[in-house]
C-alpha positions as CSV (number, residue, x, y, z in Angstrom):
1,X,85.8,96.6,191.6
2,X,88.1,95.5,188.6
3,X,86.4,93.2,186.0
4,X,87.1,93.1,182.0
5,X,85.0,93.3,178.6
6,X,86.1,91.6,175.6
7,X,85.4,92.0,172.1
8,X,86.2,90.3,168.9
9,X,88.5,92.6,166.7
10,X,88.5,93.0,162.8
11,X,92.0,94.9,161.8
12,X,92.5,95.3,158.5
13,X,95.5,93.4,156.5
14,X,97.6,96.8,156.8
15,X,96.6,97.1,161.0
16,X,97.4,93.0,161.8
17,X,100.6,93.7,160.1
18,X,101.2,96.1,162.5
19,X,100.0,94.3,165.2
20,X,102.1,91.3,164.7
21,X,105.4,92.8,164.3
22,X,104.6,94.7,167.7
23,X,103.5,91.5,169.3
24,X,107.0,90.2,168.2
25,X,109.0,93.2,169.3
26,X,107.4,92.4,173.4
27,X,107.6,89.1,172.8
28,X,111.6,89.7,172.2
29,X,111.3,92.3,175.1
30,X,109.8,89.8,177.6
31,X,112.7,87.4,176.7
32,X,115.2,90.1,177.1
33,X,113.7,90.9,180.6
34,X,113.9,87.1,181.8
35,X,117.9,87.0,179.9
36,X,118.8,90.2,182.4
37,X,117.0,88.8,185.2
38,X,118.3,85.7,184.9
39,X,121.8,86.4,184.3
40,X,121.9,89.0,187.4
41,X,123.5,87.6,190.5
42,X,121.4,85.4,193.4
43,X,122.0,88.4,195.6
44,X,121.3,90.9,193.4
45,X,118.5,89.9,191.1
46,X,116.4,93.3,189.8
47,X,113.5,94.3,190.4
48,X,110.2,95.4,188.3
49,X,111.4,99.4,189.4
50,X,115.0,98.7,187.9
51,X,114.3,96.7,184.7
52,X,111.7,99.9,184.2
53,X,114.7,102.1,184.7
54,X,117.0,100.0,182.1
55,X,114.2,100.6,179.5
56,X,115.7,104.0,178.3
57,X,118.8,102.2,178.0
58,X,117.5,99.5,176.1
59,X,115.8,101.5,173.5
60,X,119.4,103.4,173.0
61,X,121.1,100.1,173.0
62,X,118.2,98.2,170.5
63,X,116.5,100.9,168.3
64,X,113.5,97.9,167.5
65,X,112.7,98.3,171.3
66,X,112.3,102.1,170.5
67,X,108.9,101.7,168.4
68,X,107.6,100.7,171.8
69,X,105.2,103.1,173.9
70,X,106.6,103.3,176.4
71,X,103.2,102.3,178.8
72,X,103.1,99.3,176.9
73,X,106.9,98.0,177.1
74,X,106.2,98.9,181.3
75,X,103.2,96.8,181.0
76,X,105.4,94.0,179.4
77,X,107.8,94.3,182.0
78,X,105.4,94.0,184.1
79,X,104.1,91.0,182.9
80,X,107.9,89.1,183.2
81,X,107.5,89.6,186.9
82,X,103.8,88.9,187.9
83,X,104.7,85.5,186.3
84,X,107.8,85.2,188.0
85,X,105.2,85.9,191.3
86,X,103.0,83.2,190.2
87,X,105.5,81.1,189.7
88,X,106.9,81.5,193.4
89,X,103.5,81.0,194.9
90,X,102.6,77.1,193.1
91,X,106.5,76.5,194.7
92,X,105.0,77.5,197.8
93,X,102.1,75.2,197.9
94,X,104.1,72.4,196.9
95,X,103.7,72.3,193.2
96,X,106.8,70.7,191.0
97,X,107.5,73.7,188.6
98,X,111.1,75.1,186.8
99,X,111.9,78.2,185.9
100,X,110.3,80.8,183.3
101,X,110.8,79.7,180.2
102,X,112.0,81.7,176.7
103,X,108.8,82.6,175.1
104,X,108.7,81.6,171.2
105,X,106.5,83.2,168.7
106,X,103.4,80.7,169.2
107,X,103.6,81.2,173.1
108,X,103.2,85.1,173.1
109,X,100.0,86.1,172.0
110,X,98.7,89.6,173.5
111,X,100.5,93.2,174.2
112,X,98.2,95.2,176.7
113,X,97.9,99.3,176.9
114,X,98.4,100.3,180.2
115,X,96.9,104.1,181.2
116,X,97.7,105.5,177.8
117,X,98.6,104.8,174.5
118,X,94.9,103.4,173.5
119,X,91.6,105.4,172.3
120,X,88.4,104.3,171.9
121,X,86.2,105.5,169.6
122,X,82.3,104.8,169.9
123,X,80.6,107.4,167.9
124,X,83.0,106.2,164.7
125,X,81.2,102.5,164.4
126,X,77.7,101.8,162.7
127,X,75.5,98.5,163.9
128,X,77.4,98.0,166.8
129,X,80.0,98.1,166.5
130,X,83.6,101.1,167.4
131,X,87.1,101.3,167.0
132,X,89.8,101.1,168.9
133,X,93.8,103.1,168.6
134,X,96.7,101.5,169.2
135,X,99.9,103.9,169.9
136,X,101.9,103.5,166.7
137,X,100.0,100.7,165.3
138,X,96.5,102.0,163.9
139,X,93.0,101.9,164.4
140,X,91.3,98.5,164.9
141,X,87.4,97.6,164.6
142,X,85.6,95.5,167.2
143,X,81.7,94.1,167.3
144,X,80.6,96.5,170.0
145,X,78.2,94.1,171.7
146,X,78.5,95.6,175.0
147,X,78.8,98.9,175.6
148,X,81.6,100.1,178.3
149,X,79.8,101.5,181.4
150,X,79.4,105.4,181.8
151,X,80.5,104.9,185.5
152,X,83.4,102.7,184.6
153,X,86.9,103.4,184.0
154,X,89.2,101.9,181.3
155,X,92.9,101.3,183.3
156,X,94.1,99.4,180.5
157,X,93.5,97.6,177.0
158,X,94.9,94.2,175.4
159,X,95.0,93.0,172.1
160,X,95.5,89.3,171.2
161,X,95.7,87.1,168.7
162,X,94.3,83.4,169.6
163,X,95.6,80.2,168.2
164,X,92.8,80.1,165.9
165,X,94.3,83.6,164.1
166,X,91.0,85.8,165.0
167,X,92.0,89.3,167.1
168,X,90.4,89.9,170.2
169,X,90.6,93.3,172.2
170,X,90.0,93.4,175.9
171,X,89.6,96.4,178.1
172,X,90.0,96.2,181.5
173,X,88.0,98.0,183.8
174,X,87.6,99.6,187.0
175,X,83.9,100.3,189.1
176,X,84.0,102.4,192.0
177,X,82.1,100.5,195.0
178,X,79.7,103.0,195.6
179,X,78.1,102.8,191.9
180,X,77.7,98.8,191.8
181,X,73.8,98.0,193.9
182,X,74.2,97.5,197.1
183,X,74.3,93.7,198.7
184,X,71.4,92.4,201.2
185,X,71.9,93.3,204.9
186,X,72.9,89.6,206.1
187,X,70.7,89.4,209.0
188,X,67.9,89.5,206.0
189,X,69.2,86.1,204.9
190,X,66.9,83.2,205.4
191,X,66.8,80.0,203.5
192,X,63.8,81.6,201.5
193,X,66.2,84.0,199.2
194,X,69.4,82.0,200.0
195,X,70.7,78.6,198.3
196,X,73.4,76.5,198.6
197,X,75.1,74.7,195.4
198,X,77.1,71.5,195.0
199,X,78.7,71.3,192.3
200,X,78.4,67.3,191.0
201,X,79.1,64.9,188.8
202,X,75.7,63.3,187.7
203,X,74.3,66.9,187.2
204,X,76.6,70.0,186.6
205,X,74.9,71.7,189.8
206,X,72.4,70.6,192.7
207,X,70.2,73.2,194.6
208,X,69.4,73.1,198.6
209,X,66.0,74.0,197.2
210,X,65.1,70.7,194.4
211,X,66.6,72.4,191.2
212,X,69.5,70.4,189.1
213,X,70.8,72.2,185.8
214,X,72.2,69.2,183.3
215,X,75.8,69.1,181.7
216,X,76.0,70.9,178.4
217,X,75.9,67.9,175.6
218,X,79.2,68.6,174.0
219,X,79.6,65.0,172.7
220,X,79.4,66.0,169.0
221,X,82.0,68.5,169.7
222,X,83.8,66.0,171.3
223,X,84.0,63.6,168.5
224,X,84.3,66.4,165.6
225,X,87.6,67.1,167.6
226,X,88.9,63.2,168.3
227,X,88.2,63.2,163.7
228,X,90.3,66.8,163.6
229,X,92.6,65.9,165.8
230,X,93.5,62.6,164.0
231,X,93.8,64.3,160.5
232,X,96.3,66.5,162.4
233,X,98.4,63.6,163.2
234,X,99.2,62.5,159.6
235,X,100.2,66.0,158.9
236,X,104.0,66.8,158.5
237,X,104.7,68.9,161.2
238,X,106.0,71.9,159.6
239,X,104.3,72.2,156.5
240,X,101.5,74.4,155.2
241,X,98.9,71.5,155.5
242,X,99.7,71.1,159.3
243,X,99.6,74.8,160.1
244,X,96.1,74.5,158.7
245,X,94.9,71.6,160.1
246,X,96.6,72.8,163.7
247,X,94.0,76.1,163.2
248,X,91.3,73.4,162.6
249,X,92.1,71.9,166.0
250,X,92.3,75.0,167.4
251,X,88.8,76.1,166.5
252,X,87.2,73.2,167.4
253,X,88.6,73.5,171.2
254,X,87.7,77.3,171.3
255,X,84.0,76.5,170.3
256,X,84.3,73.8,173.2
257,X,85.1,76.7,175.0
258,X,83.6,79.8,174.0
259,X,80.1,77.0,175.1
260,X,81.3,76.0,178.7
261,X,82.0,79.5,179.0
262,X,78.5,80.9,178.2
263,X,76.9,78.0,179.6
264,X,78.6,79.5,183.4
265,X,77.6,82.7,182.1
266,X,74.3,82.2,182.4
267,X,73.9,79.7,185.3
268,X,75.7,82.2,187.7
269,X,73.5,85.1,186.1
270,X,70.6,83.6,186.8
271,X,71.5,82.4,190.1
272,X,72.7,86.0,191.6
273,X,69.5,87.3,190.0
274,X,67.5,84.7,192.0
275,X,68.8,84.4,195.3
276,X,70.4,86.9,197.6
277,X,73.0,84.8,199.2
278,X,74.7,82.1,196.7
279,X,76.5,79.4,199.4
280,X,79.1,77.3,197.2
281,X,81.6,74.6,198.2
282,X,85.3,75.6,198.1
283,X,86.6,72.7,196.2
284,X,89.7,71.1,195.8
285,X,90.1,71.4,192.0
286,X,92.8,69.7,191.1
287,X,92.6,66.8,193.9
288,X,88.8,66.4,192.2
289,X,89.9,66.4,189.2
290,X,92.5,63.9,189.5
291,X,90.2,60.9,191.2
292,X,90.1,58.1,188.9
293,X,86.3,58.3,189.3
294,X,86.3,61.6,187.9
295,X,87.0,61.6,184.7
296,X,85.1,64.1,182.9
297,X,87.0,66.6,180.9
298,X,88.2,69.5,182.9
299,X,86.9,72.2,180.8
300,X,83.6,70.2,180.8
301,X,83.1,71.2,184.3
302,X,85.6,74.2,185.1
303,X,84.9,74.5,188.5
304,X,87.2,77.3,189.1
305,X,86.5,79.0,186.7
306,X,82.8,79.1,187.7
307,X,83.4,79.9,191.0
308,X,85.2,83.0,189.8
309,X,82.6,83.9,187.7
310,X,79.8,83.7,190.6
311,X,81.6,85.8,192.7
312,X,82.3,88.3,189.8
313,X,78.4,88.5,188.9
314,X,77.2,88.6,192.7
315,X,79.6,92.1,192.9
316,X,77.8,93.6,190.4
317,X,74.4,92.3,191.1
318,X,74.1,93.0,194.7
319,X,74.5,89.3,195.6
320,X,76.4,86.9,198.5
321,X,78.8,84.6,197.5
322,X,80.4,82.4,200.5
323,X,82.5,79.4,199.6
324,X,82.3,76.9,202.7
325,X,84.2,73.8,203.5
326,X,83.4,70.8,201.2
327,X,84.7,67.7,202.9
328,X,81.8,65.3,204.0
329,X,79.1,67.5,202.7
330,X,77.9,64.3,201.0
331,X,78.6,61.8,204.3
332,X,76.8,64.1,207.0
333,X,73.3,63.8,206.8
334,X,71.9,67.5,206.6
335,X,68.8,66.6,208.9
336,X,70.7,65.6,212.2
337,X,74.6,66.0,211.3
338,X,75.4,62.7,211.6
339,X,78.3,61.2,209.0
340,X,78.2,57.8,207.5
341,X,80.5,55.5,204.8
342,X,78.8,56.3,201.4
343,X,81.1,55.3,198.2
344,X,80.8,57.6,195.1
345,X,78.4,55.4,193.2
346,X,75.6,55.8,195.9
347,X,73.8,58.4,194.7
348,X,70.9,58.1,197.3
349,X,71.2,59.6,200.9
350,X,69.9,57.5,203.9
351,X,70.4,58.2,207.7
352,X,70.9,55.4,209.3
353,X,70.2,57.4,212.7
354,X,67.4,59.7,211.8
355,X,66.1,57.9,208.8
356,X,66.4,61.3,206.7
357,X,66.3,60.1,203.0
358,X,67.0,62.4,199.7
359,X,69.1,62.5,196.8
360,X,73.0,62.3,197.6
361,X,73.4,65.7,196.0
362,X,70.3,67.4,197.4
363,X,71.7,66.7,201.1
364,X,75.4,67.8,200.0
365,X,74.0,71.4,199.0
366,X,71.6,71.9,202.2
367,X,75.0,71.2,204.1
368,X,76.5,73.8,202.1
369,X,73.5,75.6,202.7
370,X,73.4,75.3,206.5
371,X,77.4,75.8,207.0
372,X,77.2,79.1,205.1
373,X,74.8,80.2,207.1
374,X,77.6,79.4,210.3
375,X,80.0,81.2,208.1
376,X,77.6,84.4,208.1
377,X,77.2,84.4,211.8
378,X,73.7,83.6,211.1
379,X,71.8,81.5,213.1
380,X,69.7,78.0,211.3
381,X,66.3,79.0,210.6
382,X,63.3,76.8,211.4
383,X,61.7,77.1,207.9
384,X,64.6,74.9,205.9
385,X,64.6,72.8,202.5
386,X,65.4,69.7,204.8
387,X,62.0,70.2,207.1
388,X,60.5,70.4,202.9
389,X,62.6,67.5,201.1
390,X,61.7,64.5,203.0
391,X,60.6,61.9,200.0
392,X,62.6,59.1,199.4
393,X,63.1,59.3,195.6
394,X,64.4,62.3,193.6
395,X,61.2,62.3,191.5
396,X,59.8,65.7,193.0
397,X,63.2,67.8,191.8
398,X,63.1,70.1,189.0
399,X,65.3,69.1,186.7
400,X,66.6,72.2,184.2
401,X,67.9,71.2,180.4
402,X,71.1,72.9,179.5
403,X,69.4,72.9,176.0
404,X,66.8,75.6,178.2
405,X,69.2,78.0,179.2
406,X,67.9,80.4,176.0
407,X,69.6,83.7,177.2
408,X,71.7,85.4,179.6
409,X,70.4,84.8,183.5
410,X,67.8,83.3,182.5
411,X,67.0,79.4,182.6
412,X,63.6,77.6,181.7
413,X,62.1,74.4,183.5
C-alpha cells in the first residue's frame, strides 16, 4: 500500500534560498521537457525513457541543469509526462481541455526526491520535531508530528512551497500488505458492524443506522475571505501591496482548507474504527456539483476527496469500503424497492405502496446499505435498520455537531 505523510518545514533564510533557485532550475526543466516534446514530430514524439536519456546531454548543453541530482531531474521528467497522461484520459471522457501549458514561476511549486538524494534525520530534532537533507541544497527542519512507520518505506520525498510562502515536506510511503491488520472475512458482515453513507446536502453525511454529522460552520471564514478578497481587488496588480494582500487571500483559503480537510479526517477515522464494512455511494461529482440546486462550495463538501480518504483509512484499519451505484437511492423506497417522483426539496420519504415512512436521507443510505451488501455477494439479512426505523418523523436520529468532533476518529453525540 502507498499512502503519504506531510509535515510543515522550517528552512532557514540560507536553505529557502536554496530551495527556491532549485525549484526554478525544474521548473525551467519541466518547460524544457514540454519545448522538446512539443516540438518533436506527430510520429515521433519521445518518450519518458528518451527524454531520461537526453538528460546527460542537457546538463552538457545547459551547465544550470547540472546542479540537478540527477533522481530529482528524472522525477521532474517524470512529472512532464504523468500530466501529459492525465491529460489524455479527461480527453477521453469527454472533457474540453488544450494542451500542457508553459509553467511560470507561481505555477511550479514542489521538486520531489525520488529513491535517493534525501535523508532523514530523527535523532537530530528536540520536541518533535527532525530534519530533513536535500541533495545539494541543505538540511531542512520539520514539526515531527507523526512519526514515519518502522514497517514503512520512504520511495520518495517532496518539498513545496504553498501560495501562502510556508515550506511543506512530504514523504511518500510504501506498506507492505502483510503488515497493515487484516480486513473482516465478508461472510462476517451483517448490518450490525456494517453501515451505508449518503452523502447529502441538509447534513454533510446520513447513516443507514440514525446518525447525521452536521457541515462544518465555515461562514466566518467565509466572510473574512469575501472582506480579504475585496481589499485585494483595489490593489495594483503588481505592486508590493498586492503581493501582500494576494498571501492574505491565500491564507484565508488554506485555513478553509486545512478545516474541511481535518474535518474528513476525522469522520472517516471514526467511521473505519466503528464499522467493519463502510458502504458509500459512487457519486457523480462534477454532475452534483453543477445542479443549480447545489450550490454549496465545492470544498465545503469535497466529496472526492472524502471518498479517497475513506478508502485510504479502511486499508490501514482493517476496514470495507464499497462504493455502489447512486442513482435513485433517494426515489426507491428501501423497505419494498419500489421508486417514486420525489423533487429535491422533499426531504421526507413516503411509500406510496408499502406506506414505509423515514427521513429522505435515512432511506438513501439503507439503499446504499442494502446494494453493497449485493455488491459483496452477500445475501439481505433479516435483522435491518429498515425493520428498526419505522417512525414517521426524523426526531429519534442522532444528530452529531461538527463543533463535537474533538480529536482524531473520534466524534461525540
Amino acid at each position: 500500500m502507498e499512502y503519504s505523510h506531510r509535515y510543515h518545514a522550517y528552512p532557514t533564510q540560507q536553505v529557502v534560498e536554496g530551495l527556491e533557485h532549485h525549484l526554478n532550475i525544474h521548473r525551467q526543466l519541466y518547460n524544457h521537457v514540454r519545448w522538446d516534446y512539443t516540438n518533436s514530430p506527430e510520429d515521433d514524439k519521445p518518450t519518458e525513457y528518451d527524454q531520461n536519456n537526453k538528460l546527460p546531454d542537457w546538463k552538457r548543453e545547459w551547465p544550470v541543469f547540472s546542479k540537478l541530482h540527477s533522481k530529482a531531474a528524472q522525477a521532474t521528467v517524470a512529472r512532464f509526462y504523468r500530466n501529459l497522461s492525465n491529460l489524455r484520459k479527461k480527453k477521453e471522457k469527454g472533457y474540453n481541455v488544450g494542451r500542457l501549458k508553459r509553467q511560470a514561476p507561481t505555477d511550479y511549486r514542489s521538486v520531489t526526491y525520488n529513491q535517493s538524494g534525501f535523508d532523514l534525520d530523527e535523532k537530530r530534532g528536540q520536541d518533535r520535531f527532525a530534519y530533513v537533507r536535500f541533495s545539494k541544497i541543505g538540511w531542512v527542519k520539520i514539526r515531527y508530528h507523526r512519526p514515519i512507520p518502522d514497517h514503512a518505506t520512504i520511495k520518495e520525498v517532496t518539498f513545496k512551497k504553498e501560495t501562502t510562502g510556508e515550506w511543506f515536506v512530504s514523504f511518500g510511503l510504501e506498506t507492505d500488505d502483510a503488515d497493515l491488520p487484516e480486513k473482516p472475512d465478508v461472510e462476517s458482515l451483517d448490518a450490525s458492524n456494517s453501515v451505508g453513507i449518503d452523502l447529502g446536502i441538509l447534513n454533510y453525511i446520513h447513516t443507514s443506522n440514525g446518525k447525521t454529522v452536521d457541515w462544518l460552520d465555515l461562514e466566518d471564514d467565509y466572510e473574512r475571505l469575501g472582506r480579504e478578497q475585496s481589499k485585494l481587488s483595489r490593489k495594483e496588480k503588481g505592486s508590493n501591496n498586492y503581493e501582500k494582500q494576494r498571501v492574505e487571500v491565500a491564507k484565508v483559503k488554506r485555513r478553509i482548507r486545512r478545516k474541511v480537510l481535518d474535518y474528513q479526517h476525522k469522520i472517516t477515522t471514526w467511521l473505519v474504527r466503528e464499522y467493519d464494512a463502510v458502504l458509500v455511494e459512487d457519486l457523480n461529482v462534477k454532475g452534483m456539483l453543477e445542479q443549480s440546486h447545489n450550490t454549496r462550495n465545492k470544498q465545503d463538501a469535497a466529496w472526492r476527496q472524502f471518498i479517497t480518504l475513506l478508502e485510504y483509512k479502511a486499508e490501514l484499519y482493517g476496514s470495507h469500503v464499497v462504493q455502489v451505484e447512486a442513482r435513485g437511492t433517494s426515489k426507491e423506497c428501501a423497505s419494498c424497492g419500489v421508486e417514486a417522483a420525489k423533487p429535491i426539496w422533499v426531504r421526507e420519504h413516503s411509500c406510496p405502496s408499502c406506506g414505509f415512512e423515514t427521513d429522505r436521507d435515512a432511506n438513501a443510505a439503507m439503499n446504499v446499505l442494502q446494494r453493497g451488501f449485493a455488491e459483496l455477494g452477500l445475501g439481505w439479512p433479516e435483522d435491518t435498520p429498515v425493520e428498526t426505523v419505522t417512525a414517521t418523523d426524523t426526531t429519534h436520529f442522532e444528530s452529531v455537531s461538527a463543533s463535537h468532533v474533538v480529536e482524531t476518529g473520534s466524534l461525540e453525540a
